[in-house]
C-alpha beads as a LAMMPS data file, in Angstrom:
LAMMPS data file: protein, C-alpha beads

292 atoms
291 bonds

1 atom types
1 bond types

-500.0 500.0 xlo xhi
-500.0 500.0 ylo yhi
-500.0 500.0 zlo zhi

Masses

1 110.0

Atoms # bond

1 1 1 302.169 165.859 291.002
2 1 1 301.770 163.008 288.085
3 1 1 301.002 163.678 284.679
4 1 1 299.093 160.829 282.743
5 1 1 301.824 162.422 279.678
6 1 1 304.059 165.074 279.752
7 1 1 302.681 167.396 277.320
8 1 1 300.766 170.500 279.218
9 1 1 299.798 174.303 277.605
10 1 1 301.136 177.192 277.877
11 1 1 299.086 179.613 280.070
12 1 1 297.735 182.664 277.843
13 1 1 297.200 180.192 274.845
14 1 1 294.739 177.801 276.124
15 1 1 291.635 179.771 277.937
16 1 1 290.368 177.955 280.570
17 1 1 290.556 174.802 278.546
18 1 1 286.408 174.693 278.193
19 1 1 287.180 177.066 274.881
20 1 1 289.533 173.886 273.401
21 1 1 286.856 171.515 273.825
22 1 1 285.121 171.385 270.543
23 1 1 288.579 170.185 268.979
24 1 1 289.859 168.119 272.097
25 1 1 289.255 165.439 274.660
26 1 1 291.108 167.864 277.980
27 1 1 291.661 164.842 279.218
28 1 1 293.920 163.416 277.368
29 1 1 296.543 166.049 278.055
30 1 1 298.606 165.872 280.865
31 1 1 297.936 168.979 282.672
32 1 1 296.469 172.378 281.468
33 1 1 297.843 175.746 282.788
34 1 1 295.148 178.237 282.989
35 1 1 295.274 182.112 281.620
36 1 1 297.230 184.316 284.364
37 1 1 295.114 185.224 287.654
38 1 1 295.875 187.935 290.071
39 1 1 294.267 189.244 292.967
40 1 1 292.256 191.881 291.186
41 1 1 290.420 192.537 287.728
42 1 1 292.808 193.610 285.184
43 1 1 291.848 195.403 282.089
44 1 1 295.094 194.435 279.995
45 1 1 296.328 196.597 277.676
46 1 1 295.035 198.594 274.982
47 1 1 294.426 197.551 271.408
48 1 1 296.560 196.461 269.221
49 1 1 298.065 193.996 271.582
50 1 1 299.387 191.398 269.269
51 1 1 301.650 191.498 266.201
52 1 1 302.282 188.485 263.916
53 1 1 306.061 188.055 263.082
54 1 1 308.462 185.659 261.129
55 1 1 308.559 182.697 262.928
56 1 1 306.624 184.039 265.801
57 1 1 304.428 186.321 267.582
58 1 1 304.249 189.013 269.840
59 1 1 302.024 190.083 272.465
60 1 1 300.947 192.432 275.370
61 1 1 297.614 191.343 276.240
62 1 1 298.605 192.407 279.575
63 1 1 297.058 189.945 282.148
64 1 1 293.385 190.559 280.966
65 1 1 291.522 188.455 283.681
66 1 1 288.832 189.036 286.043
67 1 1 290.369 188.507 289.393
68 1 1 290.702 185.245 291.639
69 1 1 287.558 185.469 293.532
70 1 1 285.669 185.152 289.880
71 1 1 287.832 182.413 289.029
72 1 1 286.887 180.581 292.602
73 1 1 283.219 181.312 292.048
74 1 1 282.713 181.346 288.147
75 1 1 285.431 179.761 286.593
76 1 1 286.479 176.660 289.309
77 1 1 283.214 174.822 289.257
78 1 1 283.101 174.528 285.221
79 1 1 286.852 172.871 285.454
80 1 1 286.635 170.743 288.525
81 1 1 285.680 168.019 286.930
82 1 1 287.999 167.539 283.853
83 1 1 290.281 164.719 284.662
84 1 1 293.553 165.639 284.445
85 1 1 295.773 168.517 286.075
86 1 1 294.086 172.126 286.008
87 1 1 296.608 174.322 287.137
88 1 1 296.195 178.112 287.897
89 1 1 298.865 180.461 286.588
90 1 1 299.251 183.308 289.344
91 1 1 300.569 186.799 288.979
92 1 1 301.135 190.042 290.673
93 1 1 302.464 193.514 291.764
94 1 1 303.750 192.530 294.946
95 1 1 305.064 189.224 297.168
96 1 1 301.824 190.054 298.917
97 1 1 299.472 189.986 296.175
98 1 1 300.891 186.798 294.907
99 1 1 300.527 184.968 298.421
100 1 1 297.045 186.102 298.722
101 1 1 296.058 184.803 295.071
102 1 1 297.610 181.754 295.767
103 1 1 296.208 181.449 299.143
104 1 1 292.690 181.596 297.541
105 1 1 293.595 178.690 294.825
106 1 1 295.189 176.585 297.872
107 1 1 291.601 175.799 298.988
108 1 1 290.519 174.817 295.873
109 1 1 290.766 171.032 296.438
110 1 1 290.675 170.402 292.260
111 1 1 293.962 172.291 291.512
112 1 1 296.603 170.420 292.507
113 1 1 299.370 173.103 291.482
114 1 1 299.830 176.787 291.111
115 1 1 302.406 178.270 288.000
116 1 1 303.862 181.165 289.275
117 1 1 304.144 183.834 287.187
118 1 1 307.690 186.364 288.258
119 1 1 308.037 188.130 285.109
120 1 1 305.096 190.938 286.310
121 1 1 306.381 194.210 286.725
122 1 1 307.892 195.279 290.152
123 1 1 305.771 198.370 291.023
124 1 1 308.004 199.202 294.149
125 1 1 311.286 199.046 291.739
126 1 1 310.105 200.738 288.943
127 1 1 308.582 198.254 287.140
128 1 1 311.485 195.819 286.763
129 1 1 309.943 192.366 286.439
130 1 1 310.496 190.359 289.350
131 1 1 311.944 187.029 287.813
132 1 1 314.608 189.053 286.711
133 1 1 316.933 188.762 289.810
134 1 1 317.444 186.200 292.245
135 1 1 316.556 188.323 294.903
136 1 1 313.213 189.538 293.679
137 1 1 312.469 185.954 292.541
138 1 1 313.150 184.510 295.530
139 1 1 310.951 186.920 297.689
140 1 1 308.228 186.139 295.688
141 1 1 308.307 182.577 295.888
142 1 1 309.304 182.983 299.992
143 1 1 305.771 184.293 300.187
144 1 1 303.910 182.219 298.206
145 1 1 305.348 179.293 299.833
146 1 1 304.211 180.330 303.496
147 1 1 300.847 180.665 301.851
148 1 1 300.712 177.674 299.934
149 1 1 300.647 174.059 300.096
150 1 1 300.806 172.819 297.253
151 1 1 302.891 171.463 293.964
152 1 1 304.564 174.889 293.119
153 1 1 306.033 175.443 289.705
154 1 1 307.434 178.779 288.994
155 1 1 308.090 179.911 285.540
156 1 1 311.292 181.969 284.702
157 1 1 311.592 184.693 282.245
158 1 1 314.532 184.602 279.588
159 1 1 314.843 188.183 279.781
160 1 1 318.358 187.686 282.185
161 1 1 321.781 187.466 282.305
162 1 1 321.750 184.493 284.487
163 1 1 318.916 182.100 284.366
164 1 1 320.491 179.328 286.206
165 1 1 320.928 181.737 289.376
166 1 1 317.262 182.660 289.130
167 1 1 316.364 178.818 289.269
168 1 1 318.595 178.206 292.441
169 1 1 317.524 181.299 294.350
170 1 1 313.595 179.870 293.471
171 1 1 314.731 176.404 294.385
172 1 1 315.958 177.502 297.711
173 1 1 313.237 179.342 298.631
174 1 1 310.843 176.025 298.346
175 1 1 310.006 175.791 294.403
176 1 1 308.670 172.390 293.630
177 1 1 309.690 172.888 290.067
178 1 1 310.479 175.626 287.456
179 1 1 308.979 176.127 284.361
180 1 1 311.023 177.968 281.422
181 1 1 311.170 179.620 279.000
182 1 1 308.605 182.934 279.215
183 1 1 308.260 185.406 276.432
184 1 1 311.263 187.040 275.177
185 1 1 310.962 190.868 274.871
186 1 1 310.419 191.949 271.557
187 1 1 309.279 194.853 268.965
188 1 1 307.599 195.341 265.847
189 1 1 307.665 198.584 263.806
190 1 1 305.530 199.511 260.644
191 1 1 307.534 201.060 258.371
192 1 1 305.360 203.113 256.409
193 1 1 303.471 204.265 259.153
194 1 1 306.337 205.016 260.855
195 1 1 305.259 203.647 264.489
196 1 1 305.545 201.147 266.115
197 1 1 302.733 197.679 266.245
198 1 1 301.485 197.298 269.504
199 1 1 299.934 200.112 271.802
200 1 1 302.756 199.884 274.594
201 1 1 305.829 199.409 271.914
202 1 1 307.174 196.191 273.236
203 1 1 305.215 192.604 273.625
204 1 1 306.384 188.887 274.626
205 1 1 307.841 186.802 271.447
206 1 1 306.690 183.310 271.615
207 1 1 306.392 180.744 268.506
208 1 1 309.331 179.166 266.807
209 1 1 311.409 181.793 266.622
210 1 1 312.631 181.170 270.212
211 1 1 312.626 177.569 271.024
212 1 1 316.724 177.565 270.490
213 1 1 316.596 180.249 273.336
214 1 1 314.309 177.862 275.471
215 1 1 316.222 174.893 274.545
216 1 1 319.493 176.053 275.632
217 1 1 318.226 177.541 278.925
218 1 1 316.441 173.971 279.660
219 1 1 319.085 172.154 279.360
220 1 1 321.033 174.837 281.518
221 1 1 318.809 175.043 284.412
222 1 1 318.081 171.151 283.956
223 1 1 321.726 170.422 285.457
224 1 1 321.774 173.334 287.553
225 1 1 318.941 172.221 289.920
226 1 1 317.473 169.385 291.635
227 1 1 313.858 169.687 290.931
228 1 1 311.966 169.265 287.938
229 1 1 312.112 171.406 285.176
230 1 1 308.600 171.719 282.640
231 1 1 310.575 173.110 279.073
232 1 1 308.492 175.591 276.820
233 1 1 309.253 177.986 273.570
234 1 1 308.104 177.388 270.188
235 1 1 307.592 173.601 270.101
236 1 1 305.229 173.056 267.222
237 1 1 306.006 169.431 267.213
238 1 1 306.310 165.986 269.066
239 1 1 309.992 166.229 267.498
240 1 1 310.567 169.622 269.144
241 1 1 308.851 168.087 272.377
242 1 1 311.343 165.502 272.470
243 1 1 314.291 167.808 271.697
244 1 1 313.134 169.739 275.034
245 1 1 312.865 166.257 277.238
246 1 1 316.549 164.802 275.818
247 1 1 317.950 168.490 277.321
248 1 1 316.536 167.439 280.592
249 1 1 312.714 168.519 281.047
250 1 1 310.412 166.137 282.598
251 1 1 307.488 167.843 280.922
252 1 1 306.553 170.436 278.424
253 1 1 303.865 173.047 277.464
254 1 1 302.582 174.295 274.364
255 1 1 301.504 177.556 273.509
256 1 1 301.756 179.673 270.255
257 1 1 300.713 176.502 268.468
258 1 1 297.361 175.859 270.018
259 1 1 296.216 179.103 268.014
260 1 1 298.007 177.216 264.734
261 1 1 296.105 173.606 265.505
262 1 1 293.645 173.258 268.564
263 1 1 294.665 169.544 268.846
264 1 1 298.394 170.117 268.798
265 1 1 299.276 169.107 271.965
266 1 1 297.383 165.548 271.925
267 1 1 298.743 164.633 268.511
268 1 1 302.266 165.963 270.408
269 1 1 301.874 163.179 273.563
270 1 1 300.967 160.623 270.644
271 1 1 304.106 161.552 268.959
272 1 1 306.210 161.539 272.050
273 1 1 305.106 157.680 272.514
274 1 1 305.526 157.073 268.864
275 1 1 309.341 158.140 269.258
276 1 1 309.569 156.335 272.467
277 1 1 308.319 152.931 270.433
278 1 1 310.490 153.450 267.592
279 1 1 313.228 153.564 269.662
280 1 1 313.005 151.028 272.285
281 1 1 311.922 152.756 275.232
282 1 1 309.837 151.460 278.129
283 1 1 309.517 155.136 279.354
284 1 1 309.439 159.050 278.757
285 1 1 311.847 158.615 282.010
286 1 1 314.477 156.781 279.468
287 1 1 315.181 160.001 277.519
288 1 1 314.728 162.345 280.370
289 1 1 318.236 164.588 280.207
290 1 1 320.362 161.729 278.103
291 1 1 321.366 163.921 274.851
292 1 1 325.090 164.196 274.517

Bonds

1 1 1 2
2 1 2 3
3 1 3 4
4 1 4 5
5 1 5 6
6 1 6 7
7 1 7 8
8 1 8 9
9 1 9 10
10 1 10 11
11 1 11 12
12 1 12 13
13 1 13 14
14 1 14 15
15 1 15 16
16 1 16 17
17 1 17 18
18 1 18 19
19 1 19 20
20 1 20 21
21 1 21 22
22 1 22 23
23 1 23 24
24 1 24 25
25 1 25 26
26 1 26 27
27 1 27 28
28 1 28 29
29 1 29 30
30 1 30 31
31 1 31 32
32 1 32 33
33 1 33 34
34 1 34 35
35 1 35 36
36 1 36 37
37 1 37 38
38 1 38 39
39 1 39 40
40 1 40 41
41 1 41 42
42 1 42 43
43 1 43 44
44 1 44 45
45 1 45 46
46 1 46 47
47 1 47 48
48 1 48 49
49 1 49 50
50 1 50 51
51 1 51 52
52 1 52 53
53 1 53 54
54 1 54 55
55 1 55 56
56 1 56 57
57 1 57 58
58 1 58 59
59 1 59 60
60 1 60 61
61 1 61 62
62 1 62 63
63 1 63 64
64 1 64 65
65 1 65 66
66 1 66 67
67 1 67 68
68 1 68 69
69 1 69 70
70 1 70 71
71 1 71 72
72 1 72 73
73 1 73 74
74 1 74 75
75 1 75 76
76 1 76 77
77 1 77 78
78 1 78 79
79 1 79 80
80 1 80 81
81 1 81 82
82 1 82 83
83 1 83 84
84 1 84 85
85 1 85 86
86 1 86 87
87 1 87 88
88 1 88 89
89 1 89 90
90 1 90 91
91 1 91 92
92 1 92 93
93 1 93 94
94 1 94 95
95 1 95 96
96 1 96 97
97 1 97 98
98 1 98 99
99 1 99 100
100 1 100 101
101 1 101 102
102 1 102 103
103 1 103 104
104 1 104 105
105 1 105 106
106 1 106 107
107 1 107 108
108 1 108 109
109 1 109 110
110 1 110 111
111 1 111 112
112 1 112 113
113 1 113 114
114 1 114 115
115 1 115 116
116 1 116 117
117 1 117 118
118 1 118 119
119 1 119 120
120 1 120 121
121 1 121 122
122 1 122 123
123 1 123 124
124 1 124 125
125 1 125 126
126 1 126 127
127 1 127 128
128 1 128 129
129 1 129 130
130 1 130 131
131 1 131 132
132 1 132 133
133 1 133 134
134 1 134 135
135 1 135 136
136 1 136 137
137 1 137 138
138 1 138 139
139 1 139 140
140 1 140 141
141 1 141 142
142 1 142 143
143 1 143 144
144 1 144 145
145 1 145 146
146 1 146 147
147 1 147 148
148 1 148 149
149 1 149 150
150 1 150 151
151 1 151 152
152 1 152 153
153 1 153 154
154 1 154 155
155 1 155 156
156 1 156 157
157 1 157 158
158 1 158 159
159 1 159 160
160 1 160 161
161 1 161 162
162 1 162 163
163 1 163 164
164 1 164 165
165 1 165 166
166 1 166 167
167 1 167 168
168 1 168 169
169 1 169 170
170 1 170 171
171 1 171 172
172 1 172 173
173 1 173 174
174 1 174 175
175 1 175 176
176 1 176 177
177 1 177 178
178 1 178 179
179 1 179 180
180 1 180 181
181 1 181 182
182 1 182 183
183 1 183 184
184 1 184 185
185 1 185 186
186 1 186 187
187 1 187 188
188 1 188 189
189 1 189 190
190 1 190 191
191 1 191 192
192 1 192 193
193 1 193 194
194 1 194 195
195 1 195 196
196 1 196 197
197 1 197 198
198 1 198 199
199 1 199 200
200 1 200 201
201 1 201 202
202 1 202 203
203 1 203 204
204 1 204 205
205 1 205 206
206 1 206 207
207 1 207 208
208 1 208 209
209 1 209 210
210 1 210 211
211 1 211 212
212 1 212 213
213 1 213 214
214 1 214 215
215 1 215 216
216 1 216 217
217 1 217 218
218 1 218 219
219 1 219 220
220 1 220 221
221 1 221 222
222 1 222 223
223 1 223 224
224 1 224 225
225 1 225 226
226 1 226 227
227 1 227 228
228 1 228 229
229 1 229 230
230 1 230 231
231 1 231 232
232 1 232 233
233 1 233 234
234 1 234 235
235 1 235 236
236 1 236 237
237 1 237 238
238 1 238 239
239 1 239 240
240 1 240 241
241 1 241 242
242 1 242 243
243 1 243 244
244 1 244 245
245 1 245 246
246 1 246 247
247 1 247 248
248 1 248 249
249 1 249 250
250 1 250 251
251 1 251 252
252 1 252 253
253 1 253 254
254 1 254 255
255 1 255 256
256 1 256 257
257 1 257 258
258 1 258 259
259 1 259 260
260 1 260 261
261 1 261 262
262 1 262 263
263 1 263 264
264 1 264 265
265 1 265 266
266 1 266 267
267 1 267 268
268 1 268 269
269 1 269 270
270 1 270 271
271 1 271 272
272 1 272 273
273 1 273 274
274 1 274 275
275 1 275 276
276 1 276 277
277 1 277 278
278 1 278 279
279 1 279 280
280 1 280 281
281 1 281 282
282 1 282 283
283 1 283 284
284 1 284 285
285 1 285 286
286 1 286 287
287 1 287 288
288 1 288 289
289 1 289 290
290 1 290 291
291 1 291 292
């Protein structure tokens, strides 16, 4: 898959892109990452599901979508058209439910890739999230792969001892590229109420806050596998942007900062070539994975 520039969004930040495009042109951005789709509805999770913190944010919106076959029928012809890289972020509850989601998106002739999302909850082990072990990872993407044809990125959680396993077991198993990092688990407590901020107790911390987590799990996983890696976490800036693609990623997506400035990630691919001018560079592919 090509990318007119490397900047993308973050799924969960972004809508379906139509919501951005008051404050916009979608098509100047290299690819955007729809919110999470699964098989069936989802409800998320109760109110309050997000919590403002230094730095950051946290969240447990908990999937909130209306299933895949609304996205095919409702959804897919309002995005078709925008020129650049729609891309479907999948979840699910089981290897099968993935496959079948992105079985459904793999005749959608418009999407050209599929984000897999592996830090869902395990029902058959309790919960644990899939993406993190190599062996639950690596089932999931076994499946998906048999069931789709497409560019395949699959986004890795943080939340692990070992990412650069994770990204080799994925790799093996037919991964087109890997995406990182997701949320980082995280709590907020009020004080004098004594409880704790969101309904479920723990959310996903994104913003800021975590992009030295991201970066240093980027570069990690950048030298640890062959195929591309698309970095993520708390870049606010074409500075941080760069920062990501000198570690080694070949693209990047935005996310907490959409909510901050709508227009954040054109005036981030505008940056990127700005830096690339001021240096000397012919290419993004010059500072690809160089830092020292």
């Amino acid at each position: 898959m090509e990318l007119k520039n490397p900047v993308m969004t973050a799924s969960g930040t972004f809508g379906y892109g139509l919501e951005f495009a008051d404050f916009v042109n979608l098509e100047d951005i290299g690819g955007i990452i729809v919110k999470g789709t699964t098989l069936e509805p989802r409800q998320g999770n109760p109110y309050p599901r997000m919590a403002e913190t230094p730095k950051g944010m946290l969240n447990c919106v908990g999937l909130q979508n209306k299933g895949v076959d609304y996205f095919c029928e409702h959804i897919y012809p309002t995005i078709r058209d925008i020129k650049t890289n729609m891309i479907v972020n999948v979840s699910g509850s089981s290897p099968a439910d993935y496959a079948e989601c992105a079985a459904r998106i793999d005749a959608l002739d418009r999407i050209p890739a599929i984000e897999l999302n592996i830090s869902c909850p395990n029902v058959r082990q309790g919960g644990m999230a899939f993406g993190v072990t190599a062996e639950g990872a690596a089932s999931v993407v076994k499946a998906v792969r048999k069931a789709y044809h497409k560019t395949l990125i699959v986004k890795l959680s943080p939340n692990v001892t070992d990412v650069c396993e994770i990204a080799r077991a994925v790799e093996a198993e037919g991964a087109d590229s890997v995406s990182l990092i997701n949320t980082l688990m995280g709590m907020a407590i009020d004080a004098e109420k004594r409880k704790r901020v969101l309904s479920i107790g723990t959310g996903g911390l994104s913003g800021p806050c975590v992009k030295p987590v991201a970066l240093r799990m980027v570069y990690q996983v950048a030298r640890a596998v062959k195929i591309p890696v698309v970095g993520l976490g708390g870049i606010m800036s074409a500075t941080d942007a760069v920062e990501f693609l000198l570690a080694g990623a070949s693209a990047v997506e935005i996310g907490t900062a959409n909510f901050i400035d709508p227009a954040i990630t054109v005036k981030v691919a505008q940056g990127i070539n700005d830096y690339l001018d001021c240096h000397g560079f012919a290419s993004v592919h010059d500072i690809i994975g160089t830092v020292e």
